[in-house]
Backbone as a ProteinNet text record, in pm:
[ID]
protein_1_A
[PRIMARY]
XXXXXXXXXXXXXXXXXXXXXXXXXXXXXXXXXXXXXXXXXXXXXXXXXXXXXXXXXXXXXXXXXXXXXXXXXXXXXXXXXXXXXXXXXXXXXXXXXXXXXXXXXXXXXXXXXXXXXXXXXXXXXXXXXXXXXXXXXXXXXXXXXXXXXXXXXXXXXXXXXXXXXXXXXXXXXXXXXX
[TERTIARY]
940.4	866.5	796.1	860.2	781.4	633.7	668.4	568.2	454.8	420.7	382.4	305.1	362.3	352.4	244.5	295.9	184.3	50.7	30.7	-77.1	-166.5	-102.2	-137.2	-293.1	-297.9	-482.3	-507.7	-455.7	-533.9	-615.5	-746.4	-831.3	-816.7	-917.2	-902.5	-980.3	-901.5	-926.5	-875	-923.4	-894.5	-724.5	-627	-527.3	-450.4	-445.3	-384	-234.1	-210.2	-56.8	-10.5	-77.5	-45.3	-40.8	-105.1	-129.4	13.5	27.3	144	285.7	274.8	388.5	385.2	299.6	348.8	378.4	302	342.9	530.1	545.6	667	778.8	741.2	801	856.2	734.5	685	808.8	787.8	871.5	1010.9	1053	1206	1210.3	1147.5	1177	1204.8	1153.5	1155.4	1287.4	1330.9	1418.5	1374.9	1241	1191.8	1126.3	1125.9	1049.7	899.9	855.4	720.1	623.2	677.6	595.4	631.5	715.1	732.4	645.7	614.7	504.4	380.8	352.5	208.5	228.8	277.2	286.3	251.9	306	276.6	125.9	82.3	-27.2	-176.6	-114.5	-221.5	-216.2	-114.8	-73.5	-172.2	-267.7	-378.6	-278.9	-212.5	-112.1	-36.9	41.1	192.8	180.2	271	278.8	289.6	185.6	196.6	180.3	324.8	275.8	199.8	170.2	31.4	97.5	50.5	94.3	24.8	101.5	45.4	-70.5	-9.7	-42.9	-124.5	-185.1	-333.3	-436.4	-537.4	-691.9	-720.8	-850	-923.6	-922.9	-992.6	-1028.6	-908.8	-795.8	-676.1	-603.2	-631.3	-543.4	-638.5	-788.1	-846.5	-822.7	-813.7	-782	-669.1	-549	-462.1	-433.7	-487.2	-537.9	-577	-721.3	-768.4	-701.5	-606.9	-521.5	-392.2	-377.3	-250.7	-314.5	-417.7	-516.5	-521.7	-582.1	-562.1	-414.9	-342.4	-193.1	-147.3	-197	-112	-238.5	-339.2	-415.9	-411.8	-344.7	-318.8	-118.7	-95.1	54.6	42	-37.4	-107.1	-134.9	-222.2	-264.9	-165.2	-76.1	-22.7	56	87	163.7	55.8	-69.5	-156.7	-279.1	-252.2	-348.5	-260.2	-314.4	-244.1	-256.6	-153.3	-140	-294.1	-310.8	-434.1	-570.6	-575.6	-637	-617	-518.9	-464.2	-494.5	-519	-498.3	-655.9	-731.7	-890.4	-899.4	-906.9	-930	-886.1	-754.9	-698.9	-809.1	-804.8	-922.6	-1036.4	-1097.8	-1247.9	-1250.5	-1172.1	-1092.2	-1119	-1052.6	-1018.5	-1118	-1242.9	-1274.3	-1238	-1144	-1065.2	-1124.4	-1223.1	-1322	-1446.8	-1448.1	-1540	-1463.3	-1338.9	-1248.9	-1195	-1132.5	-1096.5	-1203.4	-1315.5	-1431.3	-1486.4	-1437	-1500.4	-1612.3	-1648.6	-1702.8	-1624.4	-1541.4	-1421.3	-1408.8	-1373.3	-1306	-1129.7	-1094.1	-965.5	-954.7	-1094.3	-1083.8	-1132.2	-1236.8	-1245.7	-1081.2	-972.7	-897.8	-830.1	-807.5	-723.1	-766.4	-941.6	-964.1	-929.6	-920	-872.6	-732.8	-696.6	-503	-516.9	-611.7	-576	-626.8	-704.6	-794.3	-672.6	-637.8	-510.8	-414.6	-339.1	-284.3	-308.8	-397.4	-493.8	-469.9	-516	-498.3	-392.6	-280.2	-105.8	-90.4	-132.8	-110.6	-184.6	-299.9	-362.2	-304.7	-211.4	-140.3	-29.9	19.6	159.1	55.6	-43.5	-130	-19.7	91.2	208.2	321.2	316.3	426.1	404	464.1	422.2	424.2	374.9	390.4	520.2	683.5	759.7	850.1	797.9	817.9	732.1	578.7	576.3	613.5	625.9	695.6	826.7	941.4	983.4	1003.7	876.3	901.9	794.3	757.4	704.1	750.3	781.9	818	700.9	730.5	613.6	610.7	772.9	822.8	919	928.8	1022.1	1092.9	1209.5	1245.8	1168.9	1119.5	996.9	900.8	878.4	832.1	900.5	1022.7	1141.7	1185	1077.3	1146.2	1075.4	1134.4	1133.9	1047.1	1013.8	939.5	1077.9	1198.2	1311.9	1401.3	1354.3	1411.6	1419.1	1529.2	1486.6	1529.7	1518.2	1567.7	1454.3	1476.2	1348.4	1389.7	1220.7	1249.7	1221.9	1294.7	1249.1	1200.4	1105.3	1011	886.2	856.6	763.4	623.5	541.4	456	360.5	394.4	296.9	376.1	499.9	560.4	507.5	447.5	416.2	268.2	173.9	39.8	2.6	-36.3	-159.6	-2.6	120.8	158.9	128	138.3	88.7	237.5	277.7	388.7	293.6	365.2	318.2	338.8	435.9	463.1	484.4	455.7	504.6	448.1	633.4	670.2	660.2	550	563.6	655.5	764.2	817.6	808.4	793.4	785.9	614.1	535.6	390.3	326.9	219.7	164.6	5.7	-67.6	-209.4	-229.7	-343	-363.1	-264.6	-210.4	-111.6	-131.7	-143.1	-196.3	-341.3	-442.8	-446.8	-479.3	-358.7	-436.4	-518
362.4	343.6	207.9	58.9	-16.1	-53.7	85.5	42.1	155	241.7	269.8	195.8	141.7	28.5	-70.5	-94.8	-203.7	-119.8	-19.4	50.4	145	147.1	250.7	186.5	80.5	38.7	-47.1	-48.8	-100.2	-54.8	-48.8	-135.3	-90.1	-121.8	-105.4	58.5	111.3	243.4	266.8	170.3	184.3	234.4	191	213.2	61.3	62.5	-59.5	-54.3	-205.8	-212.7	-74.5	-99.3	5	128.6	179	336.9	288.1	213.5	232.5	237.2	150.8	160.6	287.5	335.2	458.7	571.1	584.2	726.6	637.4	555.9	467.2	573.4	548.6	609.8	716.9	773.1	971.8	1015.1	921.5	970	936.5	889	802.8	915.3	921.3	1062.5	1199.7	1216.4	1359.2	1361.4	1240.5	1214.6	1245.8	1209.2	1204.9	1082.1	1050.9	952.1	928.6	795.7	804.2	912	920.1	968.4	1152.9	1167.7	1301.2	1339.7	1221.7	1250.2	1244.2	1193.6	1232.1	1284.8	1382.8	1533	1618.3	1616.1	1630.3	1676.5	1519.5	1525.4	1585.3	1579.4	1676.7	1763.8	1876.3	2006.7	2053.3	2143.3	2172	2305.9	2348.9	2452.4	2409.8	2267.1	2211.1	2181.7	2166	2103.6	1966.1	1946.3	1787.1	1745.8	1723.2	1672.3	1522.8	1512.2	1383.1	1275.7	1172.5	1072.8	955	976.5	920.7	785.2	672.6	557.1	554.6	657.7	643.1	766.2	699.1	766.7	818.7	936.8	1051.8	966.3	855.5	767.4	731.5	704.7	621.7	765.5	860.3	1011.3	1068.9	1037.2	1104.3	1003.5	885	790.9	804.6	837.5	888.3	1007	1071.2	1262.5	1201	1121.2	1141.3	1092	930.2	878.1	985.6	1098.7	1154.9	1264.7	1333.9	1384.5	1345.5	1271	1154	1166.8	1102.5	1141.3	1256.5	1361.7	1498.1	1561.9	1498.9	1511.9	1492.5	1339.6	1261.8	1326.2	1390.2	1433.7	1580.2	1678.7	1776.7	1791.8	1601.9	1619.3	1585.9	1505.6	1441.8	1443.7	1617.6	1661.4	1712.6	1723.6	1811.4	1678.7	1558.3	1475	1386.2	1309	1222.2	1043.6	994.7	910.6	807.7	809.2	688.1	785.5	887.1	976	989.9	988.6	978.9	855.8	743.7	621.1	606.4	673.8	621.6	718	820	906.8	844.5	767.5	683.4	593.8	501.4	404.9	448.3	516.7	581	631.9	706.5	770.6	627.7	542.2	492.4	338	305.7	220	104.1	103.6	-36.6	-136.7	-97.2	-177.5	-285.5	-189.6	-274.1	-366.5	-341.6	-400.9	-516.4	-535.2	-642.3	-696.3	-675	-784.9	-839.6	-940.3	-1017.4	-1110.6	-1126	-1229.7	-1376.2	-1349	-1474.7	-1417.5	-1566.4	-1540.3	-1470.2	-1501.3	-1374.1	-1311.7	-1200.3	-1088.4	-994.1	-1089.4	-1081.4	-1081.9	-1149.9	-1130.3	-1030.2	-990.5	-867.7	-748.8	-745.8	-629.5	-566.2	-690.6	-711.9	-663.4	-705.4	-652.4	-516.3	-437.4	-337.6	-214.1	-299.1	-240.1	-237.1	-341.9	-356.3	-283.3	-262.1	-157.9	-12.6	41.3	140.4	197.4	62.6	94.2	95.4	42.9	52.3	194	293.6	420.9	486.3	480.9	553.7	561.1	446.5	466	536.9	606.6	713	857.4	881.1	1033.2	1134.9	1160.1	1246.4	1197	1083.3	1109.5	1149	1178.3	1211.2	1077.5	1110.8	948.4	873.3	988.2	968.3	875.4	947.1	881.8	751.5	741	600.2	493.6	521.3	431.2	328	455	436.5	340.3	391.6	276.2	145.5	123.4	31.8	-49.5	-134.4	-221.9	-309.6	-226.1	-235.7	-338.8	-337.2	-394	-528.5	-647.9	-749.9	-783.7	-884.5	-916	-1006.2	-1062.9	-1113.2	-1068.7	-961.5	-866.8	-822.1	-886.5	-863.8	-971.4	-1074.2	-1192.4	-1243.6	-1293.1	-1318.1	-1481.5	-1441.3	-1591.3	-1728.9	-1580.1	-1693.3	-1743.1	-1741.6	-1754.5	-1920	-2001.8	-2159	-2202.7	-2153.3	-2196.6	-2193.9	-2255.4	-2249.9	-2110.2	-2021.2	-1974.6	-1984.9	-1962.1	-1945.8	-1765.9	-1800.6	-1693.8	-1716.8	-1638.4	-1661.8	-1716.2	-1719.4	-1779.2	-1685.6	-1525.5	-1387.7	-1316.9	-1356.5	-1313.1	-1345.8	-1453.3	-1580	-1492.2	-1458.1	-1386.8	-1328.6	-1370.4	-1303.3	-1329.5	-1423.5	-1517.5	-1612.6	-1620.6	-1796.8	-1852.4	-1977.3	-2057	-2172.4	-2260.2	-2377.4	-2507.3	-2495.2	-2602.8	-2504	-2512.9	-2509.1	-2599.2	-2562.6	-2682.1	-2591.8	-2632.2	-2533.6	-2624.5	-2598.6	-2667.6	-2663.3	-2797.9	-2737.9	-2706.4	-2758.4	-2734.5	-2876	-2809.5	-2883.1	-2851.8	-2978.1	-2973.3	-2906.6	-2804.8	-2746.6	-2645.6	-2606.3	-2444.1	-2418.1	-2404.9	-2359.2	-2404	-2323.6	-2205.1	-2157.3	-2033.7	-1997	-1940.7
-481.1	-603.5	-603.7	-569.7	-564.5	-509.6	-344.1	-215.8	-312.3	-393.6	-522.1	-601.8	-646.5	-755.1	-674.9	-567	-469.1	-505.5	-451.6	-404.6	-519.4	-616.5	-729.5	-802.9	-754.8	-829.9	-701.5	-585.2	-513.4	-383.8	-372.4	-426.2	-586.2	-693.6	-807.4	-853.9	-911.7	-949.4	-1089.1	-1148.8	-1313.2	-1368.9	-1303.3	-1344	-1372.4	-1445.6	-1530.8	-1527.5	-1599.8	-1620.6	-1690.3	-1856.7	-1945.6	-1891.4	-1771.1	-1747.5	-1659.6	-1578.9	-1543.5	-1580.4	-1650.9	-1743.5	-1840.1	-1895.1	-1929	-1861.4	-1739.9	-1610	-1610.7	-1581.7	-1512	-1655.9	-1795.2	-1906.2	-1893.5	-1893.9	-1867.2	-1791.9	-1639.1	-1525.5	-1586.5	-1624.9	-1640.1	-1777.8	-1911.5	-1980.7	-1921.7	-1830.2	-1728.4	-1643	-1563.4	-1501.6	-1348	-1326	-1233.5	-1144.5	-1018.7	-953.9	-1025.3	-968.2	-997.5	-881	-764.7	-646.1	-717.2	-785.8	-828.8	-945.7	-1045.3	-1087	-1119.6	-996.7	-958	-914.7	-846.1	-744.4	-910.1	-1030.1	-1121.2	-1154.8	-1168.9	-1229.1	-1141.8	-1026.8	-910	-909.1	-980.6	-932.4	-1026.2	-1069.7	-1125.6	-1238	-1168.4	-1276	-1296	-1283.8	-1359.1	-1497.5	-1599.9	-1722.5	-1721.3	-1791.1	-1789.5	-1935.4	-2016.8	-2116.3	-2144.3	-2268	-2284.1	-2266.2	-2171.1	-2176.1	-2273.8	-2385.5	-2550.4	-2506.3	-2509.2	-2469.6	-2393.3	-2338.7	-2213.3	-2257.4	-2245.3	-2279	-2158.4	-2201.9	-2098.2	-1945.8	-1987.5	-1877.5	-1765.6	-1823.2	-1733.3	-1672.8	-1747.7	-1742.3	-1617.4	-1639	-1460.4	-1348.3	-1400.5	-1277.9	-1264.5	-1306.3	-1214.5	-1190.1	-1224.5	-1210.4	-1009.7	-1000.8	-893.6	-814	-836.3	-760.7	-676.3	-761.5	-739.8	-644.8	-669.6	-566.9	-449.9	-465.2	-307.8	-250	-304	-262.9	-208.5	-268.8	-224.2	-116.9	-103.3	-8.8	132.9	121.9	247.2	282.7	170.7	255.8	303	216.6	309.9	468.1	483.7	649.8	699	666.7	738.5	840.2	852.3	982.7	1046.6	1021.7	1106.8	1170.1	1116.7	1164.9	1288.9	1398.4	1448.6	1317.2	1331	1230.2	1246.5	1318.4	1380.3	1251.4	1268.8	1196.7	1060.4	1001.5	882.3	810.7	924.4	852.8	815.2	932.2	944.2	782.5	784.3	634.6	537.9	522.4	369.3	329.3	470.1	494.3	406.8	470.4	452.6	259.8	228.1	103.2	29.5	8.6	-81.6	-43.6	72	26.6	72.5	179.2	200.3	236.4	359.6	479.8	369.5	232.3	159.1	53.1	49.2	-34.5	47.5	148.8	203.1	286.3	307.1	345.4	218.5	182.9	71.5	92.9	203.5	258.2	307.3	308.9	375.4	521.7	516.5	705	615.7	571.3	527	529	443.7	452.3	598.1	676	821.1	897.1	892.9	970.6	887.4	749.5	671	744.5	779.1	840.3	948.3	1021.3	1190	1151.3	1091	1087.9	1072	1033.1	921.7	1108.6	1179.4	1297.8	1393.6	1392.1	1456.4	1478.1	1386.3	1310.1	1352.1	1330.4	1355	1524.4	1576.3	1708.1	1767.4	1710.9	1778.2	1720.5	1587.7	1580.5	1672.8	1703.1	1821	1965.9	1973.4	2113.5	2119.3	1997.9	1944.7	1921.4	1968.8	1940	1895.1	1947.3	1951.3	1820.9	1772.5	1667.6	1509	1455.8	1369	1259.4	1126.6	1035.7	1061.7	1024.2	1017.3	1094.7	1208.9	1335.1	1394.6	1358.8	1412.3	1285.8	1167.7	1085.1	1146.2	1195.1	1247.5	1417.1	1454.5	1565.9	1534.9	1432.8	1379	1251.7	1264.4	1090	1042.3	920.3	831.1	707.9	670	628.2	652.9	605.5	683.3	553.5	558	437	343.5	422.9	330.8	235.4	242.1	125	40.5	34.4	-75.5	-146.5	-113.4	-164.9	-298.9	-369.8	-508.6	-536.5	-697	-704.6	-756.5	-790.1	-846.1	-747.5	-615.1	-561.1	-480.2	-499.9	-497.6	-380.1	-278.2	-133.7	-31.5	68	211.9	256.2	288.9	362.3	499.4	604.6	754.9	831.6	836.1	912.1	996.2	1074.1	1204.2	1205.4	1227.2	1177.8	1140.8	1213.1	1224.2	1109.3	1054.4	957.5	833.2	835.7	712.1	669.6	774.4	794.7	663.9	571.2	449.8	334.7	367.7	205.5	148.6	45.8	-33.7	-32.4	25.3	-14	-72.8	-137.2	-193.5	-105.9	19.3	115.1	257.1	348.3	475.5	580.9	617.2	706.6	918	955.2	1109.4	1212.6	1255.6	1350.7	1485.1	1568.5	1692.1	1724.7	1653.3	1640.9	1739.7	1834.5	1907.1	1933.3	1934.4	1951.9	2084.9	2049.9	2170.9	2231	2153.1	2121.4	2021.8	1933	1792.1	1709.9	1724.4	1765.4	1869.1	1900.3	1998.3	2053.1
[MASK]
++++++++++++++++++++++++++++++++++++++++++++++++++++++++++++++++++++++++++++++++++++++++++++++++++++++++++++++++++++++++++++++++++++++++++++++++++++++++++++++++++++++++++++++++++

């Protein structure tokens, strides 16, 4: 639900806090996940009662968001993942969303190409499976703003966070960069 929550307006697709927090309601009244309901709100014959607190507008943007969703899990055993990823890509906009005109969003893209191309060298696994032989996730994406201690992580780990101090150890002119 959180990795969700990341992704549910981004890039931006008119879904707001409020729309989220009320689907977040909806679902928790139902006794259902959030990823369960948007499977919901895509199903063109399910019941979907009104989610009070959100207008026509926030109700098709996540009408189409959830579309998308049950779109990309449709292919997803029939595409190779490298394929899957280029269609999300393409779908939702990304290539124009993270080129902002920064050298940032120049290397966000490169990561994202990157990426791309370590799934193209798995043609044969399925999502499930190169997830699996890939981490996507580190603990660092779990870490909190209340949290009042140093952390130690790599320097490719650190790649697209804001800290307010870091300290690189072991750093020498003419090795970094390389």
């Amino acid at each position: 639900s959180i990795s969700l929550l990341r992704i549910i307006n981004v890039p931006a697709r008119g879904i707001g806090p409020k729309t989220v927090a009320a689907l977040q309601k909806w679902a928790e009244q139902e006794h259902i996940s959030l990823a369960v309901a948007l499977e919901r709100l895509a199903d063109p014959s399910g019941h979907v009662p009104k989610l009070l607190p959100i207008g026509p507008a926030a109700r098709a943007a996540l009408h189409r968001f959830a579309s998308l969703l049950a779109g990309w899990q449709a292919r997803r055993d029939a595409v190779s993942v490298a394929d899957l990823m280029a269609l999300i890509l393409d779908e939702i906009g990304y290539h124009n969303y993270l080129l902002d005109g920064t050298p940032e969003g120049e290397d966000r893209w490169e990561n994202v190409m990157e990426l791309r191309t370590v799934a193209a060298g798995f043609p044969d696994l399925t999502l499930t499976d190169f997830l699996e032989q890939v981490s996507l996730v580190s603990d660092v994406d779990n870490l909190t703003d209340e949290l009042d201690a140093p952390v130690l992580l790599t320097l490719h780990a650190a790649k697209g966070l804001e800290f307010s101090h870091v300290i690189i150890v072991g750093l020498e002119d003419g090795i970094l960069p390389h």
